[in-house]
N, C-alpha and C positions, 0 to 999 in steps of 0.2 A: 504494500500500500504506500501511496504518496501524501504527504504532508507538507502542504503551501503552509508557509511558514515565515515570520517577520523578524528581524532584529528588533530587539525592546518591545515585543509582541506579546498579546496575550496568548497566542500559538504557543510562547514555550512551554506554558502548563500542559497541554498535550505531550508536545516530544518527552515534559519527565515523566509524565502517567503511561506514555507506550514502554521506555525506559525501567520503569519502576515493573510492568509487566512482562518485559519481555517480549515484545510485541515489533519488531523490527521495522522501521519506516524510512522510505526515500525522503529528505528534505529536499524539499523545491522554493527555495526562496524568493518573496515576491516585492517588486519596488512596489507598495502599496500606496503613497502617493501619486505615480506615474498608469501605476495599474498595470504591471509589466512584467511577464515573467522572465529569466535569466538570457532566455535565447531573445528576447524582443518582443514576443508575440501577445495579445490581449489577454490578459488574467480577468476582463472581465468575464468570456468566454468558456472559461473554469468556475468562478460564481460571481454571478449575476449582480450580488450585491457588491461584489470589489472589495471586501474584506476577507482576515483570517481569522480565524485559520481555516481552511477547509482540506478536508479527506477525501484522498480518491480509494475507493474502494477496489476489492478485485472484480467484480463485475463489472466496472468504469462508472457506476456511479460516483457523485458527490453528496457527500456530507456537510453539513456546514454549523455552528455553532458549538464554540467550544466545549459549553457546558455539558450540549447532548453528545459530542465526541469522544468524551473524555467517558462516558456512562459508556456508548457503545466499546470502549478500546477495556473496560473494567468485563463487561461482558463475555467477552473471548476467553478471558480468563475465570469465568466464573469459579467461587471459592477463595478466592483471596483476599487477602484484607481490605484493600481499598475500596472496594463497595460490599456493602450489606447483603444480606438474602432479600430476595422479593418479598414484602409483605411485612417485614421488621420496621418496627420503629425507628431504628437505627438505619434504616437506610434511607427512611424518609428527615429525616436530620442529615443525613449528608445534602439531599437533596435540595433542604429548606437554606442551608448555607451556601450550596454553590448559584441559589436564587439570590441570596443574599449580595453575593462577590458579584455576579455580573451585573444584577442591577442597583446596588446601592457603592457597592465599592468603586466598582468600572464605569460604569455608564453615566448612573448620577455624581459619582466622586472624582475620581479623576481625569476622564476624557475633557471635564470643560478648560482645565488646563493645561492640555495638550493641544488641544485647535486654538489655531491662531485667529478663529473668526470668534473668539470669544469675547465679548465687550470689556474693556480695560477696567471698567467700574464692577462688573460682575467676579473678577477675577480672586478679590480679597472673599465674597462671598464665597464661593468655591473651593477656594481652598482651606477656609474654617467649616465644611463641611465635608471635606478630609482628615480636616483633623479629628473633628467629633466623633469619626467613623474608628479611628483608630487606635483613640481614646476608649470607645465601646468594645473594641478588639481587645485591647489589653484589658481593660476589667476581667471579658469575659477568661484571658489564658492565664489569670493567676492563678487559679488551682488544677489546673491541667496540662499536657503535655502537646496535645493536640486540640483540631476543635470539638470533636464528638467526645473525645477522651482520649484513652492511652496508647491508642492506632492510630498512623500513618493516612489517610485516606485522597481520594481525588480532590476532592474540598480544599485539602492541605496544600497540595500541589497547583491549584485554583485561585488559595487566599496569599500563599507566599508569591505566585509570578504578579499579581496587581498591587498586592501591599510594598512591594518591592521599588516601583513605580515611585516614591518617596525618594528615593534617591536623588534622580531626575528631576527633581522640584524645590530641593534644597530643603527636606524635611527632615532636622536632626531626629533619628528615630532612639536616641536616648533618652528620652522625656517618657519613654514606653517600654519600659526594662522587659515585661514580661512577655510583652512583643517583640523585643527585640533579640530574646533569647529564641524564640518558637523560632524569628527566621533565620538565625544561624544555626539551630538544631534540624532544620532543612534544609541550609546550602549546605550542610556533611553530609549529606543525602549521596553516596557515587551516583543517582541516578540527576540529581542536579547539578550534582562535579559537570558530568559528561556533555548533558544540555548548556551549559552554561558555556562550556567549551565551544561548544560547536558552535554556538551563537557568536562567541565572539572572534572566534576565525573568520566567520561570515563581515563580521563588522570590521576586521583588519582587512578584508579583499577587497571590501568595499571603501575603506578609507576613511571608517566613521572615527568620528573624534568624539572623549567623552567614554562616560561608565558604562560596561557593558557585564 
């Protein structure tokens, strides 16, 4: 399977959740500004919407939304820790969270200051609604290792690639001890070593300047 995939993308929580499974995928890296995949050609023509990350499958369908990616790449390997049994409470908690990350962390938190079309007056608001978010993060990982509990999950793999995002924005994330430990007890992850790797050989070929 292939995996369109971004530097500083929300894509990398897929590559660690195939990673984390064992799940082997071609990375196809995509100028997602320009819309353009490595040989030149329209990545709109791969998904429609012109975002990442999306899965080619081996039938040649596409996949597309990380959230649900990341469930189907958990499903292959059904039994393993990072997702639940069908029908547990516990798997609807992972799920309640990864609703959580894309739509309160990602989409409402910090995508407004990443677009440059973002009003300059809006931008102090946005970004104290990052912070609150991450403030609510850390309360909740003080008496836990993870965010359902004492497991590893997609979720994890989900909350550490956006919370991450903090860097990129000049947010000292020592103000959030207990946040700040959950996402260094995720970059020891070899399965984030690798991704993280790979991402940033992509951003040395490409010439990116800047944390990666």
């Amino acid at each position: 399977m292939k995996l369109y995939h971004e530097v500083r993308g929300c894509s990398l929580a897929v590559d660690i959740v195939a990673r984390e499974l064992g799940v082997p995928l071609e990375l196809i890296w995509v100028d997602v500004p320009k819309k353009l995949l490595p040989d030149g050609s329209d990545y709109y023509k791969i998904n429609p919407k012109g975002q990442v990350p999306t899965l080619e499958l081996p039938n040649g369908e596409y996949l597309t939304e990380g959230a649900v990616i990341m469930q189907y790449l958990a499903e292959l390997r059904a039994g393993t820790d990072l997702y639940a049994p069908p029908g547990t409470l516990q798997r609807y908690r992972i799920m309640e969270w990864m609703s959580f990350i894309a739509s309160d962390l990602h989409k409402g938190g910090f995508m407004p200051l990443f677009k440059k079309t973002t009003p300059d007056d809006y931008r102090p608001i946005a970004r104290q609604l990052v912070l609150a978010r991450l403030t609510w993060l850390n309360d909740h990982l003080a008496d836990r290792s993870y965010l359902t509990g004492p497991t590893f999950t997609i979720a994890d793999a989900h909350c550490f690639t956006i919370a991450m995002w903090a860097e990129y924005h000049d947010i000292d994330l020592s103000s959030w001890p207990h946040l700040r430990r959950y996402l260094d007890r995720i970059a020891a992850r070899p399965s984030v070593v690798a991704a993280k790797a790979a991402e940033r050989e992509e951003a040395r070929r490409l010439g990116y300047e800047g944390r990666v």
